[in-house]
C-alpha positions as CSV (number, residue, x, y, z in Angstrom):
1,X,-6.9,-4.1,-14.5
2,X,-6.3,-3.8,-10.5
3,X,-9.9,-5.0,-10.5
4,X,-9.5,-8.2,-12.4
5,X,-5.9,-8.9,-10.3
6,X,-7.9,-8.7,-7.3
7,X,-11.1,-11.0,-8.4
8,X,-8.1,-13.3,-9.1
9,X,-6.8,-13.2,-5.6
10,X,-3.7,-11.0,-5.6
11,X,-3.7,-9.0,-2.5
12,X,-4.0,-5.0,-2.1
13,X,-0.4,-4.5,-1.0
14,X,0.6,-6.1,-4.7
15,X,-2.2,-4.5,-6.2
16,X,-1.0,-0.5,-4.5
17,X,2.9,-1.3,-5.9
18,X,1.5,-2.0,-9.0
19,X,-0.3,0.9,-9.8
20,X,2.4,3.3,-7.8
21,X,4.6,2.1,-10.4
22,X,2.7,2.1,-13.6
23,X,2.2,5.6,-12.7
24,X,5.7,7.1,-11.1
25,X,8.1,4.7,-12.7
26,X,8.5,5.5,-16.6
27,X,11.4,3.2,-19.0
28,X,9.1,4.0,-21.7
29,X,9.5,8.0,-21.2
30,X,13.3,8.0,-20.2
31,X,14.8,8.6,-23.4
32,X,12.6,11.7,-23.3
33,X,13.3,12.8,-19.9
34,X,17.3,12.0,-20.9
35,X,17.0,14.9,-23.4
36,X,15.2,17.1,-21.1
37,X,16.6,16.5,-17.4
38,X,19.9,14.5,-18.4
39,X,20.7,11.0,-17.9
40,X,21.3,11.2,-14.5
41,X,18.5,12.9,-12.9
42,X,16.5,10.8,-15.2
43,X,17.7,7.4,-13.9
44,X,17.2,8.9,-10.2
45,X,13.9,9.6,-10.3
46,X,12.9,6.2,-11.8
47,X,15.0,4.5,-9.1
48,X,13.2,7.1,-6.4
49,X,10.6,6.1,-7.7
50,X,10.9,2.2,-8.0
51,X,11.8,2.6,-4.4
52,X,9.1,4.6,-3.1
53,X,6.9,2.2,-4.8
54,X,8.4,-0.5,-2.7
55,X,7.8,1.4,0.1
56,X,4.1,1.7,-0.3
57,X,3.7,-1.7,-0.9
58,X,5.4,-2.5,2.1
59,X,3.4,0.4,4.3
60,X,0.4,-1.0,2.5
61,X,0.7,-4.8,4.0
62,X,2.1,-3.9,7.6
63,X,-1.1,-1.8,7.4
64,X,-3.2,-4.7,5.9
65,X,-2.0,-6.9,8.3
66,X,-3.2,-4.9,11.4
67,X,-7.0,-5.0,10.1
């Protein structure tokens, strides 16, 4: 899929938030983590996460920028 977003011109920074957060951010697992860590811890590390991804993406186009 990051293949075909990137024949279609998005750019790498998108493309590396994308994929950081299909793979660290999970709504679809958080009623299972609820069960398991608690609601709490559960909504932190998808927020962490969410944020982190934004992160990258941000590292990834002050980086892209330079080249």
């Amino acid at each position: 899929m990051a293949g075909m977003l990137i024949d279609s011109g998005v750019g790498y920074p998108v493309i590396a938030v994308f994929i950081t957060t299909l793979m660290m951010v999970g709504i679809v697992t958080l009623p299972l983590e609820r069960r398991f860590f608690g609601t709490r811890v559960a909504v932190a590390r998808n927020a962490l996460s969410l944020i982190g991804a934004l992160v990258i993406g941000l590292t990834m186009a002050s980086v892209w920028s330079l080249l």
